[in-house]
Z-matrix of the N, CA and C atoms (Angstrom, degrees):
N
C 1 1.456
C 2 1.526 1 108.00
N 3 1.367 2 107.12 1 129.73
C 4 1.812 3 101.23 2 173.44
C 5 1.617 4 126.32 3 -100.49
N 6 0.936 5 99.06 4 143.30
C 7 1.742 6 109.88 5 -175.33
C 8 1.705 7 116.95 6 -4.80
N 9 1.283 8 113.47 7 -66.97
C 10 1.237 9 108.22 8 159.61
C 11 1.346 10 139.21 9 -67.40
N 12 1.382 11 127.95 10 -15.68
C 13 1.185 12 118.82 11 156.08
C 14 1.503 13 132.63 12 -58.81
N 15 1.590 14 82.31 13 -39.74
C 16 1.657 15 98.26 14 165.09
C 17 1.460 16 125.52 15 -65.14
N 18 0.813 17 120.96 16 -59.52
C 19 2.009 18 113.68 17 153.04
C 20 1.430 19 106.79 18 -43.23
N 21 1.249 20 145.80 19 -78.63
C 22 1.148 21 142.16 20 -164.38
C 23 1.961 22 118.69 21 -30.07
N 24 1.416 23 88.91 22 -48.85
C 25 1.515 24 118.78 23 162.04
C 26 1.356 25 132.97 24 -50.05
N 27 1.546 26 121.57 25 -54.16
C 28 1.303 27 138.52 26 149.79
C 29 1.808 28 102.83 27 -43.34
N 30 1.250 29 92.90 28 -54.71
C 31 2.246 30 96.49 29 -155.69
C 32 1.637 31 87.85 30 -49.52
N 33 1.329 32 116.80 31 -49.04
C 34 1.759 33 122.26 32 -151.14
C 35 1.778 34 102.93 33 -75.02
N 36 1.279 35 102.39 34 -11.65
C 37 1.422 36 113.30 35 -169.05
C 38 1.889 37 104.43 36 -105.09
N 39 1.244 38 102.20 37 7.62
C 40 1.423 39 118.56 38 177.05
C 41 1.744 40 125.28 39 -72.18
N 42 1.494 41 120.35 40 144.52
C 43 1.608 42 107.71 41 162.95
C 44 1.505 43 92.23 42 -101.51
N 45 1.006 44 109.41 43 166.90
C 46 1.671 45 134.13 44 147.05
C 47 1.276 46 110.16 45 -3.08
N 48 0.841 47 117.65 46 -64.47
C 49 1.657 48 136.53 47 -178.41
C 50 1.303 49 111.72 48 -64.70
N 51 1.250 50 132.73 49 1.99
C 52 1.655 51 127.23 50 -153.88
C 53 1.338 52 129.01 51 62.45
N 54 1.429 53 113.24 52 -32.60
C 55 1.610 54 123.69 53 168.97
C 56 1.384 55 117.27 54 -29.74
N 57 1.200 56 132.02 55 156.57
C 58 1.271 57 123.98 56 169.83
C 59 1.593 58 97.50 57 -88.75
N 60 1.811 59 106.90 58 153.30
C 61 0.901 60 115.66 59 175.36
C 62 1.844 61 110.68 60 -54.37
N 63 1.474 62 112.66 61 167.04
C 64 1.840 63 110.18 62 173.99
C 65 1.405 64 102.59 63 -61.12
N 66 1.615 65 119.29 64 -73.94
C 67 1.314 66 123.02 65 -174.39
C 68 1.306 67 123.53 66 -28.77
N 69 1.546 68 106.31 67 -63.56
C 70 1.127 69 101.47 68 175.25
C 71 1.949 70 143.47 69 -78.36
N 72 1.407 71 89.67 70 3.78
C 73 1.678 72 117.40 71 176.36
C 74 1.840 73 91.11 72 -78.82
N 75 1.318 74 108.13 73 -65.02
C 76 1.210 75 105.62 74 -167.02
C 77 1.883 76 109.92 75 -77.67
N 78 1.153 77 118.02 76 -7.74
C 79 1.283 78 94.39 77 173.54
C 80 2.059 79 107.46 78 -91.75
N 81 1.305 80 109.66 79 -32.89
C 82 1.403 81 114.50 80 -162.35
C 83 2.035 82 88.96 81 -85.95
N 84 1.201 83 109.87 82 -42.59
C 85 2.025 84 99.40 83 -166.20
C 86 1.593 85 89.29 84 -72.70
N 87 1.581 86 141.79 85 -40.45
C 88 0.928 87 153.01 86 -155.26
C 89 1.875 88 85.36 87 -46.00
N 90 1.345 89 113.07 88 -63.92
C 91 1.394 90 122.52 89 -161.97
C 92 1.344 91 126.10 90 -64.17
N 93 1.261 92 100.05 91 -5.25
C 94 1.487 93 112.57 92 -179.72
C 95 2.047 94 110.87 93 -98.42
N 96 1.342 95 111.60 94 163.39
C 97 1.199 96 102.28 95 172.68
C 98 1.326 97 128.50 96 -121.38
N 99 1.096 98 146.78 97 169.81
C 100 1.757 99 129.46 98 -121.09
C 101 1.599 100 81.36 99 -92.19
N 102 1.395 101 130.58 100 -25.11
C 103 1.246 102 104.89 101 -145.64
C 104 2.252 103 89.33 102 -93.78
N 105 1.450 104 110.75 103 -7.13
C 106 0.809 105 116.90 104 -170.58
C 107 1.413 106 106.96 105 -89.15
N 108 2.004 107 127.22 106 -32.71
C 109 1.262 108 136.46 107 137.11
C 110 1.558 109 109.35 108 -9.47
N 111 1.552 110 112.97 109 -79.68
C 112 1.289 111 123.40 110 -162.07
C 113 1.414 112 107.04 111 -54.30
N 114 0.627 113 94.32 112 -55.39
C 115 1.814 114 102.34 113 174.58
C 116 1.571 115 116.64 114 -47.13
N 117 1.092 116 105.74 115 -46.34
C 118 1.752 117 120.09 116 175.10
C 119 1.645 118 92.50 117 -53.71
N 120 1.359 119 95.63 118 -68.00
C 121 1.840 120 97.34 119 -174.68
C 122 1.166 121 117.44 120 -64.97
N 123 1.461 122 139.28 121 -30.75
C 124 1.326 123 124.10 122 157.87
C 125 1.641 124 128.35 123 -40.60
N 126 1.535 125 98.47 124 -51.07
C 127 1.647 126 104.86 125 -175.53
C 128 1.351 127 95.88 126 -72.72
N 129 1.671 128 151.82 127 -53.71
C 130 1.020 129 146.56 128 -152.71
C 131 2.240 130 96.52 129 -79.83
N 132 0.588 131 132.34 130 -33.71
C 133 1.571 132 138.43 131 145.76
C 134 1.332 133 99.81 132 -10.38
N 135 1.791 134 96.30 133 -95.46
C 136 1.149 135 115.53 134 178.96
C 137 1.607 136 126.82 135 -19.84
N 138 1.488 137 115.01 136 -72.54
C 139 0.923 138 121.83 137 -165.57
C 140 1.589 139 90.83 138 -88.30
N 141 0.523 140 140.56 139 73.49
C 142 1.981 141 161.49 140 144.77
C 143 1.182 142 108.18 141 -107.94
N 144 1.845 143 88.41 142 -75.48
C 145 1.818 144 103.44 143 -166.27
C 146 1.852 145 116.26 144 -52.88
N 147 1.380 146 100.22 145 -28.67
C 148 1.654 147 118.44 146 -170.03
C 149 1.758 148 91.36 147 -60.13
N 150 1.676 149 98.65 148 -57.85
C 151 1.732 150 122.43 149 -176.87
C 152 2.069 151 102.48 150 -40.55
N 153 0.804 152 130.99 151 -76.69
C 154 1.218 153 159.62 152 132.29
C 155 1.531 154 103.48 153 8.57
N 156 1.212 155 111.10 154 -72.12
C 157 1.793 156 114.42 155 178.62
C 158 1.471 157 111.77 156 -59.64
N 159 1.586 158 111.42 157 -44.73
C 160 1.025 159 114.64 158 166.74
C 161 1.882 160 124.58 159 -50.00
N 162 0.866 161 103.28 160 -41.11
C 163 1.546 162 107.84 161 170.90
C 164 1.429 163 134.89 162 -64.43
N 165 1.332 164 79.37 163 -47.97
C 166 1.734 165 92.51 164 166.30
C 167 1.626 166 113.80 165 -51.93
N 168 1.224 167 103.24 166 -91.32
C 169 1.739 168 117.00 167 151.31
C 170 1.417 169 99.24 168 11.11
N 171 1.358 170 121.82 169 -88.60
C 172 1.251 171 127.43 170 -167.01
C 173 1.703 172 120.09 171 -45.44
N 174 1.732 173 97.60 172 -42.75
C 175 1.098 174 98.43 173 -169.96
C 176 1.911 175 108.05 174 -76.69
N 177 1.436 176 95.04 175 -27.29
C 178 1.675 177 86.82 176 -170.22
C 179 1.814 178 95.80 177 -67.81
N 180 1.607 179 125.12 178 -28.49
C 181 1.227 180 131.02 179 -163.86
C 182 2.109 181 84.35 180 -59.47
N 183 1.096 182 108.20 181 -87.05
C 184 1.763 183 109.25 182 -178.73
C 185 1.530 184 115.91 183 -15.95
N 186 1.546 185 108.98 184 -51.94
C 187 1.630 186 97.39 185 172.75
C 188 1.153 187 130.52 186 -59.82
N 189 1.351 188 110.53 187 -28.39
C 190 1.493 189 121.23 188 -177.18
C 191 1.658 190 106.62 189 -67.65
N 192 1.461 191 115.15 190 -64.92
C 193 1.015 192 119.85 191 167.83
C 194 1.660 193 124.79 192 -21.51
N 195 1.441 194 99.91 193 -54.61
C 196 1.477 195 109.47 194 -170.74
C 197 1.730 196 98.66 195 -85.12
N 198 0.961 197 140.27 196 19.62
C 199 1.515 198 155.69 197 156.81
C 200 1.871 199 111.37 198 94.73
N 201 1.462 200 114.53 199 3.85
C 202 1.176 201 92.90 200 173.67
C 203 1.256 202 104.89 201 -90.94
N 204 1.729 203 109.80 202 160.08
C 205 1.149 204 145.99 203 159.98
C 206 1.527 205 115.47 204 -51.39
N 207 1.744 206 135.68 205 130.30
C 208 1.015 207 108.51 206 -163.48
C 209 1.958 208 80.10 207 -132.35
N 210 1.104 209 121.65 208 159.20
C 211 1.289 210 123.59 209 165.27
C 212 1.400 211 124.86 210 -159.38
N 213 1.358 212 77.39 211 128.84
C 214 1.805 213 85.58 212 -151.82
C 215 2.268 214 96.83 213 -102.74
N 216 1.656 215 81.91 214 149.59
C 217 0.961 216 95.04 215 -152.11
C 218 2.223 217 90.53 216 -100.34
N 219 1.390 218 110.86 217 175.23
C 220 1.357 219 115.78 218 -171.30
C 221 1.720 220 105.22 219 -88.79
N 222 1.153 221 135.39 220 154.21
C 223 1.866 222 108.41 221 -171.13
C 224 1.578 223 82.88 222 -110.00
């Protein structure tokens, strides 16, 4: 299966909410195993936080642009 089919697949298997539907949470995560779960959720983490940095970034990039000063603090 290629990358986009595989998203395409997930989206159609979606509620409202983005959630995966029940059925299909429990028939497709059912098959996997916890330590292989974690792993799913590690990489999907990941590429959040990356998602996320990226935004920020952007947004502090726009302030600058528009002349404020931005200063970012250590978390």
């Amino acid at each position: 299966m290629k990358p986009k089919e595989l998203v395409a697949h997930l989206r159609k298997n979606q509620n409202n909410n983005k959630s995966l539907k029940t059925v299909f949470a429990t028939q497709f995560l059912g098959k996997l195993e916890s330590e292989e779960l974690d792993g799913l959720m590690k990489s999907i983490n990941h590429e959040k936080n990356r998602r996320d940095v990226a935004v920020i970034n952007e947004k502090i990039e726009f302030l600058k642009s528009k002349g404020f000063e931005v200063i970012q603090s250590a978390k």
